[in-house]
C-alpha positions in Angstrom: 72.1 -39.6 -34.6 70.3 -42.7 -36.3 69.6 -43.2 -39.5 69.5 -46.0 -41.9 72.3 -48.2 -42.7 74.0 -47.9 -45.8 76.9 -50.6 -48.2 79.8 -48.4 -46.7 78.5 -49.3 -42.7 78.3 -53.2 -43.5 81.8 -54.1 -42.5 81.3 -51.9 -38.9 78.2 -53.6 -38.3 79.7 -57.1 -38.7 82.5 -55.9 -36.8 80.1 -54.7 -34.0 77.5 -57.9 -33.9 80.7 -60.3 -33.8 81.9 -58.8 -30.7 78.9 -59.6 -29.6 78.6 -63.0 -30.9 81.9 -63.3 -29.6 80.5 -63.6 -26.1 77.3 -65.4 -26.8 75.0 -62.3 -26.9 73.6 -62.5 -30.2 74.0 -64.1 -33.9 76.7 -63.3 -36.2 76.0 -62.1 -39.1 77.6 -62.9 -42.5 78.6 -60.5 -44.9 76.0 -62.0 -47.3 73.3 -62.0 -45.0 74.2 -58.2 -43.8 74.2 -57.0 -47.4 71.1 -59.0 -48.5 69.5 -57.5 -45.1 71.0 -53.8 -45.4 67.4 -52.3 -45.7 66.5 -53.7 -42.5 69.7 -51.8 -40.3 69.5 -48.5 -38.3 72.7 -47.3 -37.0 73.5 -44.7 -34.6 76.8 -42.7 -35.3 78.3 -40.8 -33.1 78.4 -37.0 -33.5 81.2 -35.2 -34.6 82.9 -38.3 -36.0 80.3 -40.2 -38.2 81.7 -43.9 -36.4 79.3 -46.2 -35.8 78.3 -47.1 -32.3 75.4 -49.2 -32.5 73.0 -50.7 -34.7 69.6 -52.5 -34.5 67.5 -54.1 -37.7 63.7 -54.5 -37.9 63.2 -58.0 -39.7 60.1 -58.6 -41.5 58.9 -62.3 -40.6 55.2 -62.0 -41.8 52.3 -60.2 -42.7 52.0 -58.9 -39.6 55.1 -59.4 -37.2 58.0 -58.3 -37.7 61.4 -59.0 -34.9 64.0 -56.8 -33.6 67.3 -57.9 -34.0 71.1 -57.5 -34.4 70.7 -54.6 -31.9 74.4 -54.1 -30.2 75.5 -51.1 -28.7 79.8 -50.8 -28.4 80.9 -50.7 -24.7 81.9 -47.3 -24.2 78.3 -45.6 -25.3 75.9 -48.0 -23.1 73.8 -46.9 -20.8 73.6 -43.6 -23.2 70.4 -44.6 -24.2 71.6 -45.2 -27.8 70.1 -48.6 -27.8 66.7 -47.1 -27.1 66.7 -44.3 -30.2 67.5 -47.8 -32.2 64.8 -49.6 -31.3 62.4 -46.7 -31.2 63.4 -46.0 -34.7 62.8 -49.7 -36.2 59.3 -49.5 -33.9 58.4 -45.9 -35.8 59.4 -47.8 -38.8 57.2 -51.2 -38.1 54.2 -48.5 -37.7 54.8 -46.9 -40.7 54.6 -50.1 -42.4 51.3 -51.4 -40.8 53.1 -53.9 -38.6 51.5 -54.5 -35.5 53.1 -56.9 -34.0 57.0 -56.9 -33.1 59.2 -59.5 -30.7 62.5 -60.1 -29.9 64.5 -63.1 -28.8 67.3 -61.4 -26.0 68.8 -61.5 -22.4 68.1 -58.3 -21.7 64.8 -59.0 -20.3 64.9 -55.6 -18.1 65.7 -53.3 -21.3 63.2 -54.0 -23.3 60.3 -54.5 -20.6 61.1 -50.6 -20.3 60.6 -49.9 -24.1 56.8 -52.0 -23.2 57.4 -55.2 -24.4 56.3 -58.6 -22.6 57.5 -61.9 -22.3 55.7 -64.6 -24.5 56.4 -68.2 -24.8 59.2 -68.2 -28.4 56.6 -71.6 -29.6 54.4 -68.0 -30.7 56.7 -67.7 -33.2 57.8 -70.9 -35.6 58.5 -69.0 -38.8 61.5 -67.2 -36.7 62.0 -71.0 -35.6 62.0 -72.4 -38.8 63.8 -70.0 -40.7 66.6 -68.7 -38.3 67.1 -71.1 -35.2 67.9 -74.2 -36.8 71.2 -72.5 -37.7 71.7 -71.3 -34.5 74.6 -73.4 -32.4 72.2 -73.4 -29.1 69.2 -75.0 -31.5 67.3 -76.7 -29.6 68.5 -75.0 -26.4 67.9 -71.8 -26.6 68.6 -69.7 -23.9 67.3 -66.7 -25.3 63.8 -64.7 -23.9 61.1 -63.9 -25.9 59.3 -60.3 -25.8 56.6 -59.2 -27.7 55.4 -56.1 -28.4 52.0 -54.8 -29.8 51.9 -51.7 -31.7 48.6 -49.7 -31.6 47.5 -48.0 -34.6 
């Protein structure tokens, strides 16, 4: 089931995206910057038990764009299609709030051409530059692909 995040799924979610991090798959997140980001998070937790098993936020960049982030789905429920309801829930949300426009910066190129989006060179996008990837310890290397995605109204 997703739904939004809430205070008591912040330490879970850290817990979660540092795995990740961990192994060079995404950003860790602080406590600070999950709780000042809380409204952003979806999780998806796991029927029967109410654990968390995967999360996903929809960060507002601009007026119209908005990125898909801190999506991480534990080991054990890949391939479930867990990571899809996440981001299909953040896109449903982007709609709703007359965002048109929604990227990602990821290595899984494959996943998200499936959900429709399309690579795009990441120069499209210097406010995510300027305001996330000079903390970032591959700045100026970035490894990471960027996928765009254009919501029709």
């Amino acid at each position: 089931m997703v739904r939004k995040a809430r205070i008591a799924d912040i330490l879970e979610i850290q817990k979660i995206l540092r795995e990740f991090a961990d192994s060079g798959k995404l950003l860790a997140r602080s406590l600070s910057e999950l709780y000042t980001t809380l409204r952003d998070m979806v999780v998806f937790v796991e029927e029967g038990t109410d654990r968390i098993v995967g999360c996903c936020g929809l960060h507002i960049v601009w007026e119209n764009l908005a990125e898909i982030r801190s999506l991480a789905v534990i080991g054990p429920f890949q391939g479930r299609g867990i990571g899809r309801a996440l981001v299909e829930e953040s896109m449903s949300e982007a709609k709703d709030l007359g965002i048109r426009r929604v990227f990602t910066l990821t290595y899984e190129v494959q996943f998200f051409e499936a959900l429709g989006f399309q690579p795009v060179d990441k120069n499209m996008f210097p406010q995510k530059v300027w305001a996330d990837c000079l903390h970032c310890p591959k700045f100026p290397n970035c490894d990471e692909n960027a996928m765009v995605l254009d919501i029709p109204e």
